[in-house]
ROBA-785663 format. One record per residue (C-alpha): residue number from 1; residue in one letter; x, y, z. Coordinates in steps of 0.5 Angstrom, whole numbers, m for minus. Example, Ala and Ser with C-alpha at 12.3 -4.5 7.8 and 13.67 -1.06 7.14 Angstrom:
<domar><i>1</i><aa>a</aa><c1>25</c1><c2>m9</c2><c3>16</c3></domar>
<domar><i>2</i><aa>s</aa><c1>27</c1><c2>m2</c2><c3>14</c3></domar>
***
This chain:
<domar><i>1</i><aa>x</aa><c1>m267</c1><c2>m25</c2><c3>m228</c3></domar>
<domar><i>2</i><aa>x</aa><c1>m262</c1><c2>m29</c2><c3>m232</c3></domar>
<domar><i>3</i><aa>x</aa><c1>m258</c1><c2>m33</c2><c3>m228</c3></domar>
<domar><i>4</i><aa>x</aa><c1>m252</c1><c2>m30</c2><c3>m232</c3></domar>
<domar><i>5</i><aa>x</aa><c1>m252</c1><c2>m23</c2><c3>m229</c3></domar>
<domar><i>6</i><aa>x</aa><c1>m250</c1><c2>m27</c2><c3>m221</c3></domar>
<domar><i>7</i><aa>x</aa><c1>m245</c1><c2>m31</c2><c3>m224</c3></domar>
<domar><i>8</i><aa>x</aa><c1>m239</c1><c2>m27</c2><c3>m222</c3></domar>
<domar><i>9</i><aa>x</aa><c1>m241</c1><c2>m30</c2><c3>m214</c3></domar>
<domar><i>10</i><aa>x</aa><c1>m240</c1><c2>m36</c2><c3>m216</c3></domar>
<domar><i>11</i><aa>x</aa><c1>m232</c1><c2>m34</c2><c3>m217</c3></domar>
<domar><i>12</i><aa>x</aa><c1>m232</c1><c2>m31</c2><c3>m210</c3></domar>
<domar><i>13</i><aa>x</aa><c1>m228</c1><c2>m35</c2><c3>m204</c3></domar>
<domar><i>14</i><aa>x</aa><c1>m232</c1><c2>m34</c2><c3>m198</c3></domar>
<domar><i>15</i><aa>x</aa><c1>m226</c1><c2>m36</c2><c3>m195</c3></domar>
<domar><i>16</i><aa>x</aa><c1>m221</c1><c2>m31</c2><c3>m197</c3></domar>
<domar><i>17</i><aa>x</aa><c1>m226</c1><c2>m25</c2><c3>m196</c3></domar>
<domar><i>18</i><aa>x</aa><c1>m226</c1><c2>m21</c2><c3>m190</c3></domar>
<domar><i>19</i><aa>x</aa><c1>m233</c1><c2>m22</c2><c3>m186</c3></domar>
<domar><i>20</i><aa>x</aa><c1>m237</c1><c2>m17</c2><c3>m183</c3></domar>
<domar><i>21</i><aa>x</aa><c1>m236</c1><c2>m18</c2><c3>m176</c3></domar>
<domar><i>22</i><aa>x</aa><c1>m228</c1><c2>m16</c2><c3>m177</c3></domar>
<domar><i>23</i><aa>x</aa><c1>m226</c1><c2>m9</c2><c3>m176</c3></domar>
<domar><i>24</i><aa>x</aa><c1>m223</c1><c2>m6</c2><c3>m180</c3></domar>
<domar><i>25</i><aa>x</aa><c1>m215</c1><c2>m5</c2><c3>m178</c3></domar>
<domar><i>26</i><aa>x</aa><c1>m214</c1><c2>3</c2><c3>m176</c3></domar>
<domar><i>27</i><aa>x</aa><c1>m209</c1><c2>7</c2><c3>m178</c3></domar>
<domar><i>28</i><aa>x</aa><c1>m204</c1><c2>8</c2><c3>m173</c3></domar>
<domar><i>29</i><aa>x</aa><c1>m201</c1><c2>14</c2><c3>m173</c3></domar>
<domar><i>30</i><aa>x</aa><c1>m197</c1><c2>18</c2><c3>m168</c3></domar>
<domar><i>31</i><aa>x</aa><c1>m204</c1><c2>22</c2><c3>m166</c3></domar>
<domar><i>32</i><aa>x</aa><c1>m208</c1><c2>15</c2><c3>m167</c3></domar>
<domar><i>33</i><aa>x</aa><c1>m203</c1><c2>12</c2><c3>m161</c3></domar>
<domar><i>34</i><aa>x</aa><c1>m203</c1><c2>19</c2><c3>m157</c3></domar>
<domar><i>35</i><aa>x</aa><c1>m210</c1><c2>19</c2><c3>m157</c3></domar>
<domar><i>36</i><aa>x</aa><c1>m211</c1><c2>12</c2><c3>m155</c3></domar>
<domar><i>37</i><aa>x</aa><c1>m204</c1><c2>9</c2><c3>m152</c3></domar>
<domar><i>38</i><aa>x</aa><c1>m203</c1><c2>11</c2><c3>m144</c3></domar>
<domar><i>39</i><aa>x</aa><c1>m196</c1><c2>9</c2><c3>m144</c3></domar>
<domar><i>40</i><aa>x</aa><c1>m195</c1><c2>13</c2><c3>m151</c3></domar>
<domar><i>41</i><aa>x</aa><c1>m198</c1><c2>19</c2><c3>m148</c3></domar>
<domar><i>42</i><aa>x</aa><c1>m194</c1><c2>19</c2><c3>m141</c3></domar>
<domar><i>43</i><aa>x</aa><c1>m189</c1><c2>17</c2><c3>m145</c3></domar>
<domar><i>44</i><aa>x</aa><c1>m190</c1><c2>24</c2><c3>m149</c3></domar>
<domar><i>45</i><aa>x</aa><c1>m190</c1><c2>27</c2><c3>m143</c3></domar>
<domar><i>46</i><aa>x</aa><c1>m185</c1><c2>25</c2><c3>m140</c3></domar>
<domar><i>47</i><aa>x</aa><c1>m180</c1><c2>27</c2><c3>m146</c3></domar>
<domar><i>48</i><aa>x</aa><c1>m183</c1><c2>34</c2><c3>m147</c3></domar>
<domar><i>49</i><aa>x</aa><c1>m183</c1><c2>36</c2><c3>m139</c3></domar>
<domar><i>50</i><aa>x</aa><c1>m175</c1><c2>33</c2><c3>m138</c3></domar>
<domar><i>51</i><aa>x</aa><c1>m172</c1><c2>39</c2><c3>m141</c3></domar>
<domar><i>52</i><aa>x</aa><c1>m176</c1><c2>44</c2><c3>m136</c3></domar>
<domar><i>53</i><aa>x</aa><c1>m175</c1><c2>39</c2><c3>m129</c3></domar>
<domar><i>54</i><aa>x</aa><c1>m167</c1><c2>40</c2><c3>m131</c3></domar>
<domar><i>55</i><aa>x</aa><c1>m168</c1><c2>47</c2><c3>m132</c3></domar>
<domar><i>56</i><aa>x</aa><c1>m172</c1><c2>48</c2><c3>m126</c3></domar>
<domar><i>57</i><aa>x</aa><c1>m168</c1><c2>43</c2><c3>m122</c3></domar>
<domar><i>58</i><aa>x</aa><c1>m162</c1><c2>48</c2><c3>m122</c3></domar>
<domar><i>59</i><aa>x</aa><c1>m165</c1><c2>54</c2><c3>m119</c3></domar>
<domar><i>60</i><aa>x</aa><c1>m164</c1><c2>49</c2><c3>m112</c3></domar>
<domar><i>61</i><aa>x</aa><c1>m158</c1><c2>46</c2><c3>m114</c3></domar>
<domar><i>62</i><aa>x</aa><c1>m154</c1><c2>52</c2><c3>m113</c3></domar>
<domar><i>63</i><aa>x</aa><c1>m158</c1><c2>54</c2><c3>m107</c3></domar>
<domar><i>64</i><aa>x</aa><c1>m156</c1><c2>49</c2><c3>m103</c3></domar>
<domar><i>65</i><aa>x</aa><c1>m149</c1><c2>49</c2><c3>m106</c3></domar>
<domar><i>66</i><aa>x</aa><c1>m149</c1><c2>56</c2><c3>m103</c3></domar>
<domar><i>67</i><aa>x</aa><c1>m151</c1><c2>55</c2><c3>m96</c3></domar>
<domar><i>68</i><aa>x</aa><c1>m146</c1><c2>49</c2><c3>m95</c3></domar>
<domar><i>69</i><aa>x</aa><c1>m151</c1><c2>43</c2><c3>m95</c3></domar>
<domar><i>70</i><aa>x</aa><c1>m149</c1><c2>38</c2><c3>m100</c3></domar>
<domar><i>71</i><aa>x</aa><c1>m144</c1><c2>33</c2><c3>m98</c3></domar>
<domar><i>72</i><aa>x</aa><c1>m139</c1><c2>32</c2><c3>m103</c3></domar>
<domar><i>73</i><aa>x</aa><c1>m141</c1><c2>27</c2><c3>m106</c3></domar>
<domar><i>74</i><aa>x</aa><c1>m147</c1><c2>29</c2><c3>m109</c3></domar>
<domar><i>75</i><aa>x</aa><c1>m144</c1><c2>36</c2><c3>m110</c3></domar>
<domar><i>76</i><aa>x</aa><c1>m140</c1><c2>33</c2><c3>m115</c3></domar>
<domar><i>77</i><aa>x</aa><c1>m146</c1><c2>29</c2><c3>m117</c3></domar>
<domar><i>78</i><aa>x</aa><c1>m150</c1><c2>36</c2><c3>m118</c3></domar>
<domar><i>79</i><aa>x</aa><c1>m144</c1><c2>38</c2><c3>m121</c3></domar>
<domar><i>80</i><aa>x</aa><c1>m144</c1><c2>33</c2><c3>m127</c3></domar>
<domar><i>81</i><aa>x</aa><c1>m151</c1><c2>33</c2><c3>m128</c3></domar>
<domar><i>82</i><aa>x</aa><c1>m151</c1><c2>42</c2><c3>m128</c3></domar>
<domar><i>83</i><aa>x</aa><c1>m144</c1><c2>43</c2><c3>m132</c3></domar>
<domar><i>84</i><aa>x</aa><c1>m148</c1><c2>46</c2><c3>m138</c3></domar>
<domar><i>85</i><aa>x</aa><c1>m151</c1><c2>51</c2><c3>m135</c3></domar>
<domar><i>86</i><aa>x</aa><c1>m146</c1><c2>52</c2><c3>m130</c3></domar>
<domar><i>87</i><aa>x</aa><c1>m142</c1><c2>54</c2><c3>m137</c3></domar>
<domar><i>88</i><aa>x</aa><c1>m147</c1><c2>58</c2><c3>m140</c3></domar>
<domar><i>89</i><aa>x</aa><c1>m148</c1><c2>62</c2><c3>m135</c3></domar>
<domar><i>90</i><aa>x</aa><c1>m141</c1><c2>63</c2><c3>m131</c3></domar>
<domar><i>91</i><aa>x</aa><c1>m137</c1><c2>63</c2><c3>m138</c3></domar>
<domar><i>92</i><aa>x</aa><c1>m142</c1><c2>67</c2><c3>m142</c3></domar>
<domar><i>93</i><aa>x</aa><c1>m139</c1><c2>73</c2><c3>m145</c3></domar>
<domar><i>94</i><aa>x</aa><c1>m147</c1><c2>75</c2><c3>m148</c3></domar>
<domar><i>95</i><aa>x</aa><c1>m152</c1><c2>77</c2><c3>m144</c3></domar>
<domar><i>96</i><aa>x</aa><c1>m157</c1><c2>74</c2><c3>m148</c3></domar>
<domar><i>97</i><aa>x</aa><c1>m164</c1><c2>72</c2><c3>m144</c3></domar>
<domar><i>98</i><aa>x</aa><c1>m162</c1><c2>66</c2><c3>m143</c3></domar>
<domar><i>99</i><aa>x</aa><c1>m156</c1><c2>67</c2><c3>m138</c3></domar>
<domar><i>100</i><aa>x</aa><c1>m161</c1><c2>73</c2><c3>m135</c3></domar>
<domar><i>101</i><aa>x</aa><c1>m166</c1><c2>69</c2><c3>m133</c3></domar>
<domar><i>102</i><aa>x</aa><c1>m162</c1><c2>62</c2><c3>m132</c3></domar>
<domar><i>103</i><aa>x</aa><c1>m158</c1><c2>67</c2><c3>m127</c3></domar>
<domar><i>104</i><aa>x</aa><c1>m163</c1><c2>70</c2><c3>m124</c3></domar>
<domar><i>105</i><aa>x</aa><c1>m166</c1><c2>63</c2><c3>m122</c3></domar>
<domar><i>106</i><aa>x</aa><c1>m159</c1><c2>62</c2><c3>m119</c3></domar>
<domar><i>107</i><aa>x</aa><c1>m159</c1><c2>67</c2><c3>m115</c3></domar>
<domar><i>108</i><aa>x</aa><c1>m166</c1><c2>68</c2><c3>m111</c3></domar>
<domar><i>109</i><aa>x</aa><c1>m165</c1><c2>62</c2><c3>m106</c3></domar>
<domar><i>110</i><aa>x</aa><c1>m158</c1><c2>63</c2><c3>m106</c3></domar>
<domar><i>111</i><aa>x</aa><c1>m155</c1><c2>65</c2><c3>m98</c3></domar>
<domar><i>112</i><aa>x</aa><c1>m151</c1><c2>69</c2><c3>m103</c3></domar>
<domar><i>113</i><aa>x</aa><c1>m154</c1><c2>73</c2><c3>m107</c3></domar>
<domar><i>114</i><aa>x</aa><c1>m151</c1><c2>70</c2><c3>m112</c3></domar>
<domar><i>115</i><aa>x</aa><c1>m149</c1><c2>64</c2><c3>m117</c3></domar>
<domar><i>116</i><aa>x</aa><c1>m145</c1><c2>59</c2><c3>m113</c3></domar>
<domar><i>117</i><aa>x</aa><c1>m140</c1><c2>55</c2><c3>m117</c3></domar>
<domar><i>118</i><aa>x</aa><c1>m141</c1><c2>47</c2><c3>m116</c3></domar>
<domar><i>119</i><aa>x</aa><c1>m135</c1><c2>47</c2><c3>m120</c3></domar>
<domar><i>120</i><aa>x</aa><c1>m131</c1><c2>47</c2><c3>m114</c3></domar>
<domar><i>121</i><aa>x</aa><c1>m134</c1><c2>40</c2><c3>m111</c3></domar>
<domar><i>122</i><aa>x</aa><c1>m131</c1><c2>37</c2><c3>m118</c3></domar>
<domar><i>123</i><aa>x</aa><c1>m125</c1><c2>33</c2><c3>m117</c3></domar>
***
């Protein structure tokens, strides 16, 4: 073999050169810290499962309101906290499926039978 053929290793810098024990660096992407991040994953979760627990939550809200066990301070707190759905469904002049549903959530545990305005705790 000639000597010429090699030469261009010679002109190579070990030191600069990535060795073979250093992984590779990864890709890091919303799937790839899903896959391999707990605290993004739960994160994930959290975010995408409030918006049910809130929806969820109002169903008892008015169940109580309706049946008098709610101090007024924490009427008026549940009434800040609910006041867009309260809006939606006592307000709404549709029939959409969202008051129909969000009304009938209201009302199944209520002493009533029906939506209880926690609008009479807000001051």
């Amino acid at each position: 073999m000639k000597s010429t053929e090699f030469a261009f290793l010679a002109s190579l810098d070990p030191a600069t050169m990535p060795a073979m024990s250093q992984p590779a660096r990864k890709r890091r992407g919303p799937i790839t810290l899903f896959c391999e991040s707990r605290l993004f994953r739960w994160t994930a979760i959290a975010v995408a499962l409030l918006p049910v627990l809130y929806v969820a939550g109002f169903g008892p809200a008015c169940w109580l309101a309706s049946a008098d066990k709610m101090t007024p301070p924490v009427g008026r707190a549940m009434c800040r906290v609910y006041d867009p759905l309260l809006k939606h469904v006592l307000l709404s002049d549709d029939a959409s499926w969202s008051v129909r549903a969000l009304y009938w959530w209201s009302s199944v545990g209520s002493a009533d039978g029906d939506v209880y305005d926690l609008s009479c705790y807000a001051e």
